[in-house]
Each structure stands twice: as C-alpha cells, then as structure tokens.
DOFIVO-659789 format. One line per 4 residues: number of its first residue (from 0); their letters; for each residue z, y, x of N, C-alpha, C. Coordinates in steps of 0.2 Angstrom, whole numbers. Last residue first. Example, Ala and Ser with C-alpha at 12.3 -4.5 7.8 and 13.67 -1.06 7.14 Angstrom:
# DOFIVO-659789
1 = sa = 35 -11 64 36 -5 68 39 0 64; 39 -28 66 39 -22 62 39 -16 66
//
This chain:
# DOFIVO-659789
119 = xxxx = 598 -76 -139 594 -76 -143 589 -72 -142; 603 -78 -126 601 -82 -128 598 -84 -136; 611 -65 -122 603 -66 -120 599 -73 -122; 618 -55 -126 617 -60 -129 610 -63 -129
115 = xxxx = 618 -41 -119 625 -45 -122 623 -51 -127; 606 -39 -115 613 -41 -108 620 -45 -113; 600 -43 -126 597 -45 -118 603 -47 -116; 602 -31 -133 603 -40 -134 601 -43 -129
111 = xxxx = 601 -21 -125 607 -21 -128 606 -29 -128; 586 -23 -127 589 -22 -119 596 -23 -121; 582 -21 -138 581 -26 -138 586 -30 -129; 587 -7 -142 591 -15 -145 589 -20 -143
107 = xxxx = 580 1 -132 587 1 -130 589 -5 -134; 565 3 -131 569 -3 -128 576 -2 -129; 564 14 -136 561 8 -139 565 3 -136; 569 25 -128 573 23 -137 570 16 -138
103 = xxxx = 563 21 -117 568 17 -118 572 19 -123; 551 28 -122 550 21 -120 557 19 -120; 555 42 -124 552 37 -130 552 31 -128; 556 45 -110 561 46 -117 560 42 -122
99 = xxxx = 544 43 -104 549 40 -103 554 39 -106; 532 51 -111 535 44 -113 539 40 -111; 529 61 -101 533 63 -104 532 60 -108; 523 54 -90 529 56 -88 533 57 -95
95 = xxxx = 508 54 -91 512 50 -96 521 50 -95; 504 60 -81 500 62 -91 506 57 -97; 507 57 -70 509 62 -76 510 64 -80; 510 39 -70 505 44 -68 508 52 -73
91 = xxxx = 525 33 -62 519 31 -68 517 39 -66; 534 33 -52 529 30 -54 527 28 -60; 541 47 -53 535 45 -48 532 39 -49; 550 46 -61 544 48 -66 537 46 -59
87 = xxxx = 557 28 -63 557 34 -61 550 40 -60; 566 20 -75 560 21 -72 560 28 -67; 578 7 -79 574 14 -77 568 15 -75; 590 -5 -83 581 -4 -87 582 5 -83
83 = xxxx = 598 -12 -69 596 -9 -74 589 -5 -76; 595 -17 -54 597 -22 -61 597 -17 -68; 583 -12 -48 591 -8 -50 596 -15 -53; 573 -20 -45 576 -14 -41 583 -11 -41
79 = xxxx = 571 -24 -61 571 -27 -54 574 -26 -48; 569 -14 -66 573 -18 -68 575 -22 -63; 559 -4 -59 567 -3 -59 571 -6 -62; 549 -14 -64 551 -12 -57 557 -8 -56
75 = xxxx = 548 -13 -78 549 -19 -73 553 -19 -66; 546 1 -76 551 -4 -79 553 -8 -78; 532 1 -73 538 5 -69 544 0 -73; 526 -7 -82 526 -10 -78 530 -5 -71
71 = xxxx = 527 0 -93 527 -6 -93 530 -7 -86; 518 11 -87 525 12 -91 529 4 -91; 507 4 -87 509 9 -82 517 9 -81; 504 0 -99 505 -4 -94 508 -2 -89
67 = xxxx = 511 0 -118 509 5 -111 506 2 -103; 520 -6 -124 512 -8 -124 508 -4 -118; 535 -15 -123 531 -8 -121 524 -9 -119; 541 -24 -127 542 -19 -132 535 -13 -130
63 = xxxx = 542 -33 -116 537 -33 -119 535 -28 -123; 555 -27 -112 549 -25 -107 542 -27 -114; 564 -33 -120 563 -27 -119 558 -23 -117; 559 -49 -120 556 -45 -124 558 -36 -124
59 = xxxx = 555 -54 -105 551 -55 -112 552 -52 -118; 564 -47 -96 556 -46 -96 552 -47 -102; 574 -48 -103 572 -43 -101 566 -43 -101; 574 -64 -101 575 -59 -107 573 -54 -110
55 = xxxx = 575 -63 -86 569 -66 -90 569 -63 -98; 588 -58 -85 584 -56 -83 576 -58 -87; 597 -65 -91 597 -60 -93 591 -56 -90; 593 -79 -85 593 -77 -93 592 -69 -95
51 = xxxx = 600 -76 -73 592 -79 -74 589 -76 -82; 613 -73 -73 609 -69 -72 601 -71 -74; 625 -77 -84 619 -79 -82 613 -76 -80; 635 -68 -84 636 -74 -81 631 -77 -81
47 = xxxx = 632 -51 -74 633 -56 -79 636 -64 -78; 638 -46 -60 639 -43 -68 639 -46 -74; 637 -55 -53 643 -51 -55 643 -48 -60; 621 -53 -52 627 -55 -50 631 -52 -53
43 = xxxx = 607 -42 -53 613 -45 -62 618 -49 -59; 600 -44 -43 606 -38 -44 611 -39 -51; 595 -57 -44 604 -55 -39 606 -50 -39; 586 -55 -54 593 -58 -54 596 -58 -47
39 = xxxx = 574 -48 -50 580 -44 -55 587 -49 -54; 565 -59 -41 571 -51 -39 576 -46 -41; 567 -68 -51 568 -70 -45 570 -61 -40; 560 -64 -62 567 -65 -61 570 -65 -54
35 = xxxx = 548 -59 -55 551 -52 -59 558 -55 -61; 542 -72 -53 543 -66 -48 547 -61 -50; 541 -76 -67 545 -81 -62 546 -76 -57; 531 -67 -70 539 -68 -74 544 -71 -68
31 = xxxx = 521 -68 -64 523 -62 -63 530 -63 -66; 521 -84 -56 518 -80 -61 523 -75 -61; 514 -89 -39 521 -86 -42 519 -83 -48; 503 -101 -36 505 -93 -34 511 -92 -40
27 = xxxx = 496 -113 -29 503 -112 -34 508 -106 -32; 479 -116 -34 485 -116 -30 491 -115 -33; 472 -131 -42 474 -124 -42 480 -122 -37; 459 -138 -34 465 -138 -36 467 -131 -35
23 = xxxx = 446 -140 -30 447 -135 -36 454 -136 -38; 448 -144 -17 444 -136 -20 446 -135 -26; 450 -157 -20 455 -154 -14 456 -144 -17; 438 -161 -27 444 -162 -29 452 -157 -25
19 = xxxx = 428 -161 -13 427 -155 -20 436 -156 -25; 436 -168 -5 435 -165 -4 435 -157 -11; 433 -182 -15 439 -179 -11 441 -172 -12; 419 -181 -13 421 -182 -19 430 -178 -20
15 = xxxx = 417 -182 -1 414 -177 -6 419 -176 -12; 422 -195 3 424 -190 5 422 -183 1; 412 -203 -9 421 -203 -9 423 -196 -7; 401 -203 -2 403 -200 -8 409 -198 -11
11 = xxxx = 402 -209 10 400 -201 10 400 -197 1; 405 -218 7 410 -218 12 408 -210 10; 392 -223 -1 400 -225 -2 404 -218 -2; 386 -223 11 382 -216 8 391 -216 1
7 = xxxx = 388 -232 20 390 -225 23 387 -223 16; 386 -244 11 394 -242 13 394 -234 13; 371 -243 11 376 -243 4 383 -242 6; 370 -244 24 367 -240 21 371 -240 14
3 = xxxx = 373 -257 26 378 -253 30 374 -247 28; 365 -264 20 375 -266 18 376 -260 20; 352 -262 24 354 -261 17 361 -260 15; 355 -271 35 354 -263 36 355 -260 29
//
C-alpha cells in the first residue's frame, strides 16, 4: 500500500512538474524587427540586392535616429508599406505633424547608408 502510494504521489509530481514547465515556456511571438523586415523586404525586391539587409538596416539605425515614438513609429510603417522612408501626416497626432520635416533631415545619412551600403 505504501509502494503504490509513493508511485501515485511520483506520478503526480512529475505531471505537475510537467505541466508547470509546459507554462512557463516562453511563447514565440515575432519581435517587432523580425516583423518590420519581413513586410518591408518584398517591397525592396528589385530594387536592391539584399533586401533583408537593407531593411533591417533601416530599422536599426535610420528609424532608431528617431526618438519621437509616434513619429518613429509612422516611419516604420511607411517603410514597410512603401519600401521607402514616409510618413504620412494622418498618422501621427497633429501636435506633432509639424516634425515631419525635421524627422527625415535626421534620417536622411543614415537612410542613404542604409540603401547604398547596408552592411556598415
């Protein structure tokens, strides 16, 4: 009685044990960079010869240039969208509509280095 008392409690530990391990595995959601090549590179077909690059590029350093998030993050979304760096004033909030000028003087050398030499 004792045997089969010390197996089941085992057996119910393992499962638990299992189980809790099963939970706390991290899932495996797409990081916003890996998502932001994966849409920006088929518009870079053709144009470039390594689209992944010049994409990721873009993200890490033209786009990082921009501290703004709003703005930041319209950017993204017309680099992505267009294959080229835009934004358009609908999306970013008003107050800040008139930093779109400013935002890509920022970005223009890093954006430049990007398409023409994205492996520095």
């Amino acid at each position: 009685m004792l045997l089969r008392f010390c197996a089941a409690a085992s057996i119910s530990l393992l499962t638990i044990t299992s189980v809790q391990a099963q939970v706390r595995a991290p899932s495996r959601l797409p990081d916003a960079r890996s998502e932001f090549v994966r849409q920006c590179a088929p518009r870079m077909l053709g144009r470039w010869e390594h689209p992944e690059e010049v994409c990721g590029c873009l993200h890490d350093h033209a786009a990082a240039v921009v501290e703004d998030r709003d703005l930041r993050e319209a950017l993204l979304r017309g680099i992505s969208e267009t294959g080229v760096p835009t934004i358009e004033t609908d999306w970013v909030p008003t107050s800040k509509q008139g930093e779109i000028g400013p935002t890509f003087t920022k970005i223009a050398k890093p954006t430049l280095q990007c398409m023409f030499d994205p492996a520095k």
